[in-house]
C-alpha positions as CSV (number, residue, x, y, z in Angstrom):
1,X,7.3,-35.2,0.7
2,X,5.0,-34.0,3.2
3,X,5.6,-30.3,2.7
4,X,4.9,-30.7,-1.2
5,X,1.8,-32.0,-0.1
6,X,1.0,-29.2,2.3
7,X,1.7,-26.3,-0.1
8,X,-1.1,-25.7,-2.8
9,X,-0.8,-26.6,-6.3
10,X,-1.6,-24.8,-8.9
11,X,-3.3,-26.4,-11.7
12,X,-1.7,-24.9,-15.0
13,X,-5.4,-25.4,-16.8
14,X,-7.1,-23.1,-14.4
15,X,-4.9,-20.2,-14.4
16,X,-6.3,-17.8,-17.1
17,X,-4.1,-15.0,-19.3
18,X,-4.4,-11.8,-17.0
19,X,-5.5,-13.6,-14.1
20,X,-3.4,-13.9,-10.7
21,X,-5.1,-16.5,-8.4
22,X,-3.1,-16.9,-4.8
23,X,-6.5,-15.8,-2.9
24,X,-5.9,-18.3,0.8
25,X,-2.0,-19.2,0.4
26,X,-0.9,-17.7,3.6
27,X,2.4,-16.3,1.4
28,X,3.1,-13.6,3.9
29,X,4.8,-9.9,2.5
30,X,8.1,-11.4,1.8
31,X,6.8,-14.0,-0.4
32,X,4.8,-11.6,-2.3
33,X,7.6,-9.3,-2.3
34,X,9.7,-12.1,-4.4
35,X,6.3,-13.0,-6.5
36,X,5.9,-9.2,-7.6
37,X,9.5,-9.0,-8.6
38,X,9.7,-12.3,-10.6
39,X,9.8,-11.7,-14.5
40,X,6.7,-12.2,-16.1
41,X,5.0,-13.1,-12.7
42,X,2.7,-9.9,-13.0
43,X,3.3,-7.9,-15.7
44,X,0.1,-8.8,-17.6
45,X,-2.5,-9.0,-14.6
46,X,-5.8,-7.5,-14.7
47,X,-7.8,-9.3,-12.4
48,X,-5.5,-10.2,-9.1
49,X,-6.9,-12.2,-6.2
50,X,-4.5,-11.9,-3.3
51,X,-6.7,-12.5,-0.4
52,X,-6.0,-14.2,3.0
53,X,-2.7,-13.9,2.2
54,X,-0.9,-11.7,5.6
55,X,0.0,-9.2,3.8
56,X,1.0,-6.4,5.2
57,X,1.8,-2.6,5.3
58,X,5.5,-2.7,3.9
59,X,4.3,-5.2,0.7
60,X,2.0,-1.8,-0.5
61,X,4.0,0.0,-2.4
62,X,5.4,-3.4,-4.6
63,X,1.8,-3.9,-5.2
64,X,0.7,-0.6,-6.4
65,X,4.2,-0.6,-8.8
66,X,3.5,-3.6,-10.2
67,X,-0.4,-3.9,-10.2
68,X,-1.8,-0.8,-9.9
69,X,-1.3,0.5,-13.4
70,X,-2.6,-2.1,-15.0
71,X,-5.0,-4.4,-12.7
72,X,-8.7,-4.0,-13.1
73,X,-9.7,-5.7,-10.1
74,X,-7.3,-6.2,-7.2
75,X,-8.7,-8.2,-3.7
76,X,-6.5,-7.9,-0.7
77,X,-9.3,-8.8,1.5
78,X,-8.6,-10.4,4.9
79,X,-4.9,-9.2,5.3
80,X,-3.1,-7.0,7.3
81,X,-3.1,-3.9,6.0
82,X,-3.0,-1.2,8.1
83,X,-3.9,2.7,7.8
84,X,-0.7,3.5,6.3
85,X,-0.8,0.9,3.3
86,X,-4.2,2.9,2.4
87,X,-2.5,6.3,2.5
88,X,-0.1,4.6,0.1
89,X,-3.0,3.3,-2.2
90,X,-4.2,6.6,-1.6
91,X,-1.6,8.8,-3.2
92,X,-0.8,6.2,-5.9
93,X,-4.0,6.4,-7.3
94,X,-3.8,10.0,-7.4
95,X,-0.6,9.5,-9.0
96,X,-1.9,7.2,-11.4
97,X,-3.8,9.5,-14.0
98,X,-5.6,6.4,-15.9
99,X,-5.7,3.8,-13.8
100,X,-7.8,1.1,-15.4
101,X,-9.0,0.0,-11.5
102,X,-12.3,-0.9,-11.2
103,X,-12.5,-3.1,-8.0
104,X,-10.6,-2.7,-4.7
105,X,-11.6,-5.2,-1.8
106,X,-10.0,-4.3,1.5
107,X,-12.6,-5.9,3.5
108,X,-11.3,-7.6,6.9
109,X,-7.7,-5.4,6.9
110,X,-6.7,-3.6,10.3
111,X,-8.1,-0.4,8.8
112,X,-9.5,1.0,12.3
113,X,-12.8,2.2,13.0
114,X,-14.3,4.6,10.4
115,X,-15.7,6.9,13.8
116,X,-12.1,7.4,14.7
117,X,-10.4,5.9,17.7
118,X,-12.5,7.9,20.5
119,X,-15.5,5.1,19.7
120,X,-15.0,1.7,21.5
């Protein structure tokens, strides 16, 4: 019983039509991997909070598949997504000819140092 009572709950009143709330659950890139590929799970998501949640690199491409064409906001804040998760963003929003994405919060990722690596 104690790991029930470790793992958040979700409260099936909060969670809104469109809305994917997992911002702070720790779920790692394999976990999201098996959350992205669920029926249903994120089919209909516009607004997807995913912060906090160690994701990294290799879980980029399942997210821009699956949430990219249709999210409006997507937060992947404090993660760990590195340079080559952004070159994937990258080319899958040039892919993307109408992608309805709005908002794209990468703040606190391992994204290096915008003055390249010769600045300490």
């Amino acid at each position: 019983r104690e790991d029930e009572e470790a793992r958040p709950m979700v409260d099936p009143v909060a969670v809104k039509p469109g809305v994917l709330q997992f911002g702070g659950w720790s779920l790692g890139s394999a976990r999201l991997e098996m959350l992205c590929q669920a029926p249903g799970a994120v089919e209909h998501c516009k607004r997807c909070d995913l912060s906090s949640n160690r994701i990294e690199d290799r879980s980029v491409p399942i997210l821009c598949n699956k949430l990219l064409p249709r999210a409006e906001s997507l937060n992947l804040s404090n993660n760990s997504i590195g340079q080559m998760g952004i070159r994937y963003f990258e080319q899958s929003l040039r892919k993307i000819a109408m992608s309805p994405l709005l908002e794209l919060n990468l703040q606190g990722n391992r994204l290096g140092s915008p003055f390249g690596s010769s600045m300490a």
